[in-house]
N, C-alpha and C positions, 0 to 999 in steps of 0.2 A: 978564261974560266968563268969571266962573270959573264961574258956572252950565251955560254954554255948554258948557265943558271937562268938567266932571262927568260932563253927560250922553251924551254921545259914549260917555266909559270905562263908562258904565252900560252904554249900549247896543251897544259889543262885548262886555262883560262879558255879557249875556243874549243875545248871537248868540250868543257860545262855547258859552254853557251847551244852549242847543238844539243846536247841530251836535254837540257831545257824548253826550248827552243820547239824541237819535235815533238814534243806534248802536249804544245798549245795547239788552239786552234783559232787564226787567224783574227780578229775584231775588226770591225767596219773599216776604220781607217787603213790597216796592212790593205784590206781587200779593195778597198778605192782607186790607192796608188795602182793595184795592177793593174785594175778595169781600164783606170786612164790611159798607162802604159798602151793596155795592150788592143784599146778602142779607139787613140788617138795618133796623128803623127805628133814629130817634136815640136812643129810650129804651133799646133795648138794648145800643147801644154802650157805655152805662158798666156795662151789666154783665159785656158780655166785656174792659173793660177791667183786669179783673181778672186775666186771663190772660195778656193783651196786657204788661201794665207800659209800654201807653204810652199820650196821656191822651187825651181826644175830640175838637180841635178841627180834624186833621188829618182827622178820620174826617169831621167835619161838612162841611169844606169843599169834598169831592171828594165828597158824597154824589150831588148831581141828577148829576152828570157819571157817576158809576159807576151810579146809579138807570137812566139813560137809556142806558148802554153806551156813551157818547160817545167814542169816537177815541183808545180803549186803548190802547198806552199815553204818547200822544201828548199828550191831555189833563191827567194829570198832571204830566207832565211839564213843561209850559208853565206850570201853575200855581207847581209849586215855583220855576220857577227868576221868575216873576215877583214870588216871595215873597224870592228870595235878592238878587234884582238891586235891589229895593227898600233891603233893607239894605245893601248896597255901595253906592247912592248917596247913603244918610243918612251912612257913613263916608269918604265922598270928600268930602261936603258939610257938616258939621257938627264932623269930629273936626278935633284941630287937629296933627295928623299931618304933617309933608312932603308935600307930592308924589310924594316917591320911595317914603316907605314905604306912603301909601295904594294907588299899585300894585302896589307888593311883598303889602300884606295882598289885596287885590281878587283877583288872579293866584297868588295859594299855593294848594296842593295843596288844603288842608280848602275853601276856598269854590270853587277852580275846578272840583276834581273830586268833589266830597263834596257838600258843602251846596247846590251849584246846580245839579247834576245826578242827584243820586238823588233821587227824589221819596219823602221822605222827611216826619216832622214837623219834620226838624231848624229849617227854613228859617223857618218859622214863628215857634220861639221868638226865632231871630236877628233877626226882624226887630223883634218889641216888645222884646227887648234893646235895640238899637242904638235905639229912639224912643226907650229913657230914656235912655241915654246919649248922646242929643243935645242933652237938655235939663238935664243932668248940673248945667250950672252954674247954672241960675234952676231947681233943684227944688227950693228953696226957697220960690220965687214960684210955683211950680206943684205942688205938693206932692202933693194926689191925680193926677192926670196922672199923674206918674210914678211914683206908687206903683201906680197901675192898669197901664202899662204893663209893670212887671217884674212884677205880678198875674199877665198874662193871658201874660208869656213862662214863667213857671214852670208855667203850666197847659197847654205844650204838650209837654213829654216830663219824663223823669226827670234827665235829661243837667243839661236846662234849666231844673232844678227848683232843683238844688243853687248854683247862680251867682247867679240871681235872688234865691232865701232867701236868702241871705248879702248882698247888697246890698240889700233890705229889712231887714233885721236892725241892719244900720249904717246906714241909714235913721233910724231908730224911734229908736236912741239918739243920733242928732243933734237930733232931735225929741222929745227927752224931756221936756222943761219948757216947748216949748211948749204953745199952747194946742189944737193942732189933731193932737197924740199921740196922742187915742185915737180920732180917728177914723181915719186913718193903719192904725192898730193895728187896727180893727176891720176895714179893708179887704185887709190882711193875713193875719189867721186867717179868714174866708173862703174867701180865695183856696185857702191850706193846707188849709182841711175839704174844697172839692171837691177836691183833688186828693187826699187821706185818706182820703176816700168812692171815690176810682178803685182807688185803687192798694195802698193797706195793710189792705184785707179782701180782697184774693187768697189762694187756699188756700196754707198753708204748706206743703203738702205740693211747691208749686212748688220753694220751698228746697229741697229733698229731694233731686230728682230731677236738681241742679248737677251736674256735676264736680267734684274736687276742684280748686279753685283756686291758682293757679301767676301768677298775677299780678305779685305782688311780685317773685319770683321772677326771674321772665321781663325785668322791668323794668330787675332788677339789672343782666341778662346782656346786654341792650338796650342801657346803658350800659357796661360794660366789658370786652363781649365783644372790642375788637380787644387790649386790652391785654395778656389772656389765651391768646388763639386766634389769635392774627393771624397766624402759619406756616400756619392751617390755613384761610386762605379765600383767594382770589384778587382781585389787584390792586381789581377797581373795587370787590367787598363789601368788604374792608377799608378802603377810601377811605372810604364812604357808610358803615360804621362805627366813623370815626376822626370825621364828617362832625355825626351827630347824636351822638354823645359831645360834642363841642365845644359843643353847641346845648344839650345838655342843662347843662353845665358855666357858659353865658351866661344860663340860667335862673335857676343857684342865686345865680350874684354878681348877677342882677337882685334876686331877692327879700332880697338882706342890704342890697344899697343902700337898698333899701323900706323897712330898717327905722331908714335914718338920716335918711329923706326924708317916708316918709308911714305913718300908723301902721294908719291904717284900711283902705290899701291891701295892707300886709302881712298885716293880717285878713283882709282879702277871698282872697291868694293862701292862705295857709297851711290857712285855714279849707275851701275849695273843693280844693284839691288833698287835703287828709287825709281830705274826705270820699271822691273819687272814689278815694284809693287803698283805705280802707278796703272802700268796697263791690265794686273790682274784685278785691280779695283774698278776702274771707271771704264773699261773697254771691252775686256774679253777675261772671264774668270776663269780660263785654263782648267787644265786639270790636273793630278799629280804629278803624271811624267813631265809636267813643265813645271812645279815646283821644285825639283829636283835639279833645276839649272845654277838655285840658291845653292846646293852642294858644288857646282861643278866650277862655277865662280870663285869659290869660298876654295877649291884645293888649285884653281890654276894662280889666285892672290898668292896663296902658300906658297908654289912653285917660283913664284918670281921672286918673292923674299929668299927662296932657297939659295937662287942664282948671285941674290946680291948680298950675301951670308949675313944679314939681318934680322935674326930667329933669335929671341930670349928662351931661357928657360920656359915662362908661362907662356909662351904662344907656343913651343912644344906642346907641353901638357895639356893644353885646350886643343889642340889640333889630333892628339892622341885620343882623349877623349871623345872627342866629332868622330874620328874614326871609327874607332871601338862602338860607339852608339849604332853606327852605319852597318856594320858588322850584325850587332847583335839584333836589329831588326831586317836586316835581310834574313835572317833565319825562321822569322814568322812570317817573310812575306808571303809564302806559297801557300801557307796555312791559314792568311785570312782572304776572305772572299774576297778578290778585285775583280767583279764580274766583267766589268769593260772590258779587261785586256788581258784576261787569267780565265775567262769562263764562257766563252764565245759556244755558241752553240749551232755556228752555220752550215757544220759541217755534216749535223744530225739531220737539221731543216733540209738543205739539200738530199739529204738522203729519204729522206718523208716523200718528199715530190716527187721523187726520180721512182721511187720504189712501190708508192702508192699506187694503187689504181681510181681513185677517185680523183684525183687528180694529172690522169691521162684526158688526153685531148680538150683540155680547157683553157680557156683565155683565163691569166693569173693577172691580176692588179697586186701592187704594194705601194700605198698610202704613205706609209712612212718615210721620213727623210733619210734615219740612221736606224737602223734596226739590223739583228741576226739576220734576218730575210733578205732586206737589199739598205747598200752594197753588198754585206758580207758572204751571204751564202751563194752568190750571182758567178764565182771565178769555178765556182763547182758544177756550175749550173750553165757548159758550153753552150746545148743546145737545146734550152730551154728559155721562152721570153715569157720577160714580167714584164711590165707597161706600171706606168706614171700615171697620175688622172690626166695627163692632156695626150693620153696614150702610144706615148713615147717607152721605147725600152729602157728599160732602169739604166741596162751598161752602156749606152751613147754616151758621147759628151754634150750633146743636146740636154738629154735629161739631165745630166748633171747640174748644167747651166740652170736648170729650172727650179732647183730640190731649195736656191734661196727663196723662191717665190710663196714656201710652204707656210712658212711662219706668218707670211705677208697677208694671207689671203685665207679666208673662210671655204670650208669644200663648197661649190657650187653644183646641185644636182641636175640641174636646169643644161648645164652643159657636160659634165661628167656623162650622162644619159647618151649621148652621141656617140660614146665608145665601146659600151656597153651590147655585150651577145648574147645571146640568150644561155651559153653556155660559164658565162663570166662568173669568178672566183676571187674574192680579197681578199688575201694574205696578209696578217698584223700580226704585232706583239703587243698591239693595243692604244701602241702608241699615239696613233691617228685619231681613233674616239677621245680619248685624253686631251688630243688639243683640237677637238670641236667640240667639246662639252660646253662652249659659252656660244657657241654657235644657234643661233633663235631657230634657225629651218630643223634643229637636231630634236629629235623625242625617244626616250628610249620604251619598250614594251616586251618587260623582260629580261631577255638574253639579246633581241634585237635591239639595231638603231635603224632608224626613221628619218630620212631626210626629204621633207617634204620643201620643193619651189614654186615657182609660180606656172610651171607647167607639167611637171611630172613631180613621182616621188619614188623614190630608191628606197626600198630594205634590206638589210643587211640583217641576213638570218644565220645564227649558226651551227656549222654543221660539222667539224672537226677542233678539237682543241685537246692541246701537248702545254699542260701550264707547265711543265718543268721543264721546259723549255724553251715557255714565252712561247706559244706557237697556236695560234688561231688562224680558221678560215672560217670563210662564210660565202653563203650563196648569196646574187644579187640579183633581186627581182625588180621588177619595173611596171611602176602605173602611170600612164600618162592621162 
């Protein structure tokens, strides 16, 4: 009967994610992965995973689908969320949760509208997370099992790297004197060298070319900004930031009761959260859907306390509460603008180019690294090519390899000039003028920009523009 009941909520739970799902349209990242997929073999995935910073298994498994052009971006999308609905039904079905809070976790923001709708790697790792964690209590009696399975969830992103390490880690030392420690051990730093081989011979000059990071920062203000400023926002932001100040306040009395209840559980939180704050401060400042890894930490700690019946009262009630928050702003997620990954417009752009007649028989450049334009609107845009300034197609993995060099380097007209036809068109969202605006060869006059070298100079005149859609062109003329 209760297997009955599981899958019913599974199976609205992956209806939602599709009728979600099929409304979006694609953003850069969904559309990268394909290009990769479907412009590279698998040997060379792990060399652009160098770039990427994220690891091969998502790339593998949407390969024939992206290889064959299969039902873009429809295909993926099915994929993920049958990867995400997988794991919601191991947590309906194995954890020892409520009822009330398994649909509370099933229905929050990060799995309804995050992990099971963006076709992402995220879904992936969650799902060999949640195998180990269902066999949490006999991974003793199954001991490679589950060290395989938090193996293969650390092997799908970096998110999912730092959670799984750390519960291998408390692993190893519960296993230390036994007999089967080093083999454990040995399936362990494996696991870590492929993902060492992906990811930490990426050029450092990737570091370089960050922002300065505001993370911690931002965190603080995240937490006590109604305390501060609350004259200065309007009723419902001040609510929804008096909302998760409280959420975040049921976190910290979770993790001190953890440390009168379970010890290895407070390792696990203190350990994973210090690392994600560390790296979203001083390395890489992420973006939401990777601070949402803080929820996913925060309910598989809960699941392990569940296992080892070490729940008070108050870490109920704070864990209710975390839910219920999760809940009640997944209901305004769709309503507030998350352009990035809620508001993609590539699927317009492409249809601009394709439909246009000014934009027949023209050589198209796209300047920018991450824009609607390229990657994203490129998976729509089979047989049509855009070029890079060193006039490479956007969807190679040449180009790809190149789009770190953007940050690094000033446009140079002097050699840009060489690819240049008399028919040539640059496609922006603006982005590119925006980061050559300190650029000394750049002058603007007007609506144009002026990049004048030591041998030629380039204008950039323009001659179509879709602002509600981010969508500029321009002619490029040339004086040598």
């Amino acid at each position: 009967m209760k297997n009955k009941k599981y899958i019913i909520v599974t199976l609205i739970y992956f209806t939602l994610c599709l009728i979600i799902s099929f409304q979006r349209i694609p953003f850069w990242d969904e559309a990268r992965a394909w290009l990769i997929s479907a412009n590279s073999n698998p040997a060379e995935f792990l060399d652009l995973m160098k770039l990427e910073c994220h690891l091969f298994p998502w790339y593998l498994i949407i390969f024939p689908f992206a290889k064959l052009n299969i039902f873009y971006p429809y295909s993926i999308y099915t994929i993920n969320a049958l990867f995400a609905s997988g794991a919601v039904f191991l947590l309906l079905k194995y954890s020892k949760f409520s009822f009330t809070q398994k649909l509370l976790i099933t229905f929050s923001t990060p799995f309804l509208f995050l992990w099971g709708t963006v076709a992402r790697c995220y879904s992936v790792g969650i799902l060999f997370l949640f195998l180990a964690l269902s066999i949490y209590k006999i991974r003793f009696k199954k001991p490679y099992i589950y060290t395989v399975f938090l193996s293969l969830s650390l092997n799908t992103s970096v998110m999912a790297f730092i959670g799984s390490f750390f519960l291998l880690i408390i692993f190893l030392f519960e296993n230390r004197k036994n007999k089967n420690f080093y083999k454990i051990l040995l399936i362990f730093l494996f696991a870590c060298s492929v993902v060492a081989f992906q990811i930490f011979s990426f050029s450092p000059d990737y570091l370089r070319q960050l922002p300065e990071m505001g993370f911690l920062r931002d965190f603080l203000g995240f937490i006590f900004r109604p305390v501060f400023f609350i004259k200065q926002y309007p009723i419902q932001s001040t609510l929804m930031s008096l909302l998760r100040t409280a959420c975040v306040v049921c976190a910290f009395v979770f993790c001190y009761f953890c440390t009168k209840n379970n010890k290895k559980v407070l390792f696990f939180i203190l350990s994973t959260y210090f690392s994600m704050i560390v790296l979203f401060t001083f390395f890489y400042s992420g973006n939401f859907w990777h601070y949402f890894y803080f929820y996913l930490y925060f309910v598989t700690a809960f699941w392990i306390l569940k296992e080892e019946n070490k729940i008070s009262k108050i870490l109920n009630m704070c864990f209710y509460i975390i839910l219920s928050l999760c809940i009640f702003k997944g209901s305004m997620f769709i309503d507030s603008k998350l352009t990035t990954i809620n508001d993609s417009k590539s699927k317009y752009i492409a249809q601009i180019i394709l439909e246009n007649p000014v934009f027949k028989n023209k050589k198209l450049f796209c300047l920018d690294p991450w824009s609607d334009i390229a990657p994203a609107s490129l998976p729509y845009l089979k047989n049509v090519n855009i070029y890079d300034k060193n006039n490479i197609e956007r969807k190679s993995p040449k180009s790809m390899r190149k789009q770190i060099e953007f940050n690094l380097s000033q446009f140079d007209p002097d050699n840009f000039i060489k690819h240049v036809e008399n028919n040539s068109i640059l496609l922006t969202n603006q982005f590119f003028f925006n980061h050559e605006k300190n650029n000394p060869l750049l002058t603007k006059n007007n609506d144009s920009f002026i990049f004048k070298g030591d041998k030629s100079t380039i204008i950039f005149k323009p001659f179509y523009k879709n602002p509600d859609i981010l969508f500029w062109a321009y002619t490029i003329e040339v004086n040598k």
